[in-house]
DSSP file (Angstrom, degrees, kcal/mol; ACC not computed):
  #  RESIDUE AA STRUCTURE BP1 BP2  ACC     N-H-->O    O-->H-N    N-H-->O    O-->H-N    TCO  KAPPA ALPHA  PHI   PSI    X-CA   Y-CA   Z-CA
    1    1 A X              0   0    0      0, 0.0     2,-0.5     0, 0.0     3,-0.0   0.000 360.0 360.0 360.0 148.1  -15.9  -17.8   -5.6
    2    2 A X    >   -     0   0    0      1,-0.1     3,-0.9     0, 0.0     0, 0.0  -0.988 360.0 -62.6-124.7 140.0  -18.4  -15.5   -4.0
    3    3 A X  T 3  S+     0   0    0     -2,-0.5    -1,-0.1     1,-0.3     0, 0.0   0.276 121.7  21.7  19.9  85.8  -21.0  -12.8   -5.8
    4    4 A X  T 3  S+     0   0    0      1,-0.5    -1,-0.3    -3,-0.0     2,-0.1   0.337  85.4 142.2 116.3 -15.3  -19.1  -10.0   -7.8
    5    5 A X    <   -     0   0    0     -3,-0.9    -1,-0.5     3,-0.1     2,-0.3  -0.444  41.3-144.0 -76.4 169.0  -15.8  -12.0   -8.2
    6    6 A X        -     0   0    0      1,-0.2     4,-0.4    -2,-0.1     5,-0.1  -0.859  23.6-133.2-121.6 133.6  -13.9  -11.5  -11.8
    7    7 A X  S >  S+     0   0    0     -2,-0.3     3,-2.5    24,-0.2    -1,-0.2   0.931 120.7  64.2 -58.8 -41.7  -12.0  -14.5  -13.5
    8    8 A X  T >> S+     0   0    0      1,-0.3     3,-0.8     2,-0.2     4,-0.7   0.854  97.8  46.2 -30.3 -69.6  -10.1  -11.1  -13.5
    9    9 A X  H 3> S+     0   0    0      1,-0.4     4,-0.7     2,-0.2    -1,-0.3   0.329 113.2  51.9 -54.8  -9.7   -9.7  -10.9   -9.8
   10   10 A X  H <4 S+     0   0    0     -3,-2.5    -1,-0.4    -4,-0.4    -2,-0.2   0.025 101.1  50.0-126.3  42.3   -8.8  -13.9   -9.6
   11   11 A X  H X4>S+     0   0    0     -3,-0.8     5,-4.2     5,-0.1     3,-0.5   0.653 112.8  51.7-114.6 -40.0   -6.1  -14.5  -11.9
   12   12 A X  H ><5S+     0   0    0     -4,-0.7     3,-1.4     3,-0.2    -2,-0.2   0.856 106.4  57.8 -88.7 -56.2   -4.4  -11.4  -10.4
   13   13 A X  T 3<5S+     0   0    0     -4,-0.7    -1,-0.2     1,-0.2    -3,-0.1   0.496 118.5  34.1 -46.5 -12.9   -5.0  -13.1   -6.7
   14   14 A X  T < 5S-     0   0    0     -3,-0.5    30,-3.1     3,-0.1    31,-0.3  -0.019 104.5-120.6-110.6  54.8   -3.1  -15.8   -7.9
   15   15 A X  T < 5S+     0   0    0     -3,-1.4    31,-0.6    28,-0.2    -3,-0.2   0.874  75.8 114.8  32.3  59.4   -0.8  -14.6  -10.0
   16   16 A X  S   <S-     0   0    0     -5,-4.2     2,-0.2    28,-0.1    -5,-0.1  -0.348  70.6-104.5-125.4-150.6   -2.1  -16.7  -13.1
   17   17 A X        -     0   0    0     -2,-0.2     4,-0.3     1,-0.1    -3,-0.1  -0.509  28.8-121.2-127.0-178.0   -3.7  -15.1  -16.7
   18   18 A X  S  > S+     0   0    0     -2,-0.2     4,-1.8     2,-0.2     5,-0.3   0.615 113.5  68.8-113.2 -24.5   -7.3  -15.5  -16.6
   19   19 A X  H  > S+     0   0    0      1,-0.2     4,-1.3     2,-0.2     5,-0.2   0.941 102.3  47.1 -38.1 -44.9   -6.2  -17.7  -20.4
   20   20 A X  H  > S+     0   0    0      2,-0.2     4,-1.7     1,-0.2     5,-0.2   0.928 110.6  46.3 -84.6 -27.4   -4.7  -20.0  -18.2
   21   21 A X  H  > S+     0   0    0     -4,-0.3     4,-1.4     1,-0.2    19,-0.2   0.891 115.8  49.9 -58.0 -34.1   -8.1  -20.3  -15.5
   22   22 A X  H  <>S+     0   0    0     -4,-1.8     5,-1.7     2,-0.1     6,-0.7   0.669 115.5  43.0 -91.4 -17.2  -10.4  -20.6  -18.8
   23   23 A X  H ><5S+     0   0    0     -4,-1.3     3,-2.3    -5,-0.3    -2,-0.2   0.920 114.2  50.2 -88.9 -59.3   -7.8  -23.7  -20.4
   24   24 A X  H 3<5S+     0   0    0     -4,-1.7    -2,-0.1     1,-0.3    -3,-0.1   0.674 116.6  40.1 -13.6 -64.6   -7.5  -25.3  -17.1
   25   25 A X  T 3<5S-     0   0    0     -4,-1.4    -1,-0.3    -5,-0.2    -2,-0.1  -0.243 103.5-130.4 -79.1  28.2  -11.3  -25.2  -16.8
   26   26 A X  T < 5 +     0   0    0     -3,-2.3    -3,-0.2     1,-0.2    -2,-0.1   0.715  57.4 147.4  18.3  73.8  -12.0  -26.2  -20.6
   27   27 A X    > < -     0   0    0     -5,-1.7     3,-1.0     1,-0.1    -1,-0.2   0.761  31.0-167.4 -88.3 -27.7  -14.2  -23.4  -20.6
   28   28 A X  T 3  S-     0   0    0     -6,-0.7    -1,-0.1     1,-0.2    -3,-0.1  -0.416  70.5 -18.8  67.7-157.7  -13.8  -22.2  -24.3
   29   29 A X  T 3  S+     0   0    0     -2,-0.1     2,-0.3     2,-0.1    -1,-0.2   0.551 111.1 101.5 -50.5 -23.7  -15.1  -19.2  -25.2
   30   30 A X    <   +     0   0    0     -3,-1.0     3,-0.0     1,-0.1    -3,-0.0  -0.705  37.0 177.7 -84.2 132.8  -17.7  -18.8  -21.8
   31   31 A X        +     0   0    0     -2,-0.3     2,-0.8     2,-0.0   -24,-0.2  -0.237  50.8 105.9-110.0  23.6  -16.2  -16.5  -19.2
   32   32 A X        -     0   0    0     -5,-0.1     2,-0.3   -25,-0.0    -2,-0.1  -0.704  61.1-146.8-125.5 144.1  -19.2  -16.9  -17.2
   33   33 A X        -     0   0    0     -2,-0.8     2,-0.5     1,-0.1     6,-0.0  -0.489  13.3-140.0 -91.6 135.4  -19.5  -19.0  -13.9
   34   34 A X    >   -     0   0    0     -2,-0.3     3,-4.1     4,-0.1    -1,-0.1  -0.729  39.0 -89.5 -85.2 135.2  -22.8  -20.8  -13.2
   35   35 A X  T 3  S+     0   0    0     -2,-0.5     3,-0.1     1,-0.3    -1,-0.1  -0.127 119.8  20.8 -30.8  99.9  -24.0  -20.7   -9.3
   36   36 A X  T 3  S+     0   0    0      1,-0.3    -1,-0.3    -2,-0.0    -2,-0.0  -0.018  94.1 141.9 113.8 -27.9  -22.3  -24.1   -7.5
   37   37 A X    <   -     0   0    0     -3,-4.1    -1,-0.3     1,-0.1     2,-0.2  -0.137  43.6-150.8 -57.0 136.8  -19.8  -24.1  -10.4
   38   38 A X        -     0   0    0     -3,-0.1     2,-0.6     2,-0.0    -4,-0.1  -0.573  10.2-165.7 -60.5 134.9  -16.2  -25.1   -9.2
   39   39 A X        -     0   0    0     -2,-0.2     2,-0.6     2,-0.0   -17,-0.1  -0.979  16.6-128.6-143.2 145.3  -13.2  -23.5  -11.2
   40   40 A X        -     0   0    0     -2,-0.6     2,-0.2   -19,-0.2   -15,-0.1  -0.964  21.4-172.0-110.1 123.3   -9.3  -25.0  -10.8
   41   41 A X        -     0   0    0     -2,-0.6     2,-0.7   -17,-0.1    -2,-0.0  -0.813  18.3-161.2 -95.1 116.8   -6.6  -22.8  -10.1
   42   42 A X    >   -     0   0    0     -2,-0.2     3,-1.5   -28,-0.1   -28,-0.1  -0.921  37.0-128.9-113.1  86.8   -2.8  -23.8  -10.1
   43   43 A X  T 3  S-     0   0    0     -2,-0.7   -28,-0.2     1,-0.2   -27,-0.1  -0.110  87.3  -2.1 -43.3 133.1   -1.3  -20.6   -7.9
   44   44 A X  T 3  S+     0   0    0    -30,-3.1    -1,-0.2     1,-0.2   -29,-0.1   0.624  94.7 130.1  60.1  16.5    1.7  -19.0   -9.7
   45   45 A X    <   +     0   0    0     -3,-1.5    -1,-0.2   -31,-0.3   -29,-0.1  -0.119  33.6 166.0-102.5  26.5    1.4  -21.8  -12.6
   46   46 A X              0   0    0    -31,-0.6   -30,-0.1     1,-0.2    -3,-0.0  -0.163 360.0 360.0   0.2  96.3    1.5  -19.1  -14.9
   47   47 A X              0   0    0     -2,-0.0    -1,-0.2     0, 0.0   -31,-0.0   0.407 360.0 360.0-118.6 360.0    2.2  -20.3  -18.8
């Protein structure tokens, strides 16, 4: 990710929900990424 990206922006860059970026990433309820944080992304794995 770089500075200013959106779980938004990137759900729509790979055609996923940003629900499916936050289950992937057990995040729960936090939509916010800490600095170093990693997130997994399945492109077009849509549920």
């Amino acid at each position: 990710m770089r500075p200013g990206e959106t779980l938004g922006g990137l759900a729509r860059r790979y055609k996923v929900s940003e629900n499916d970026i936050v289950r992937w990433n057990s995040m729960g309820t936090r939509r916010l990424l800490l600095k170093g944080e990693s997130l997994v992304i399945y492109p077009g794995q849509n549920s």
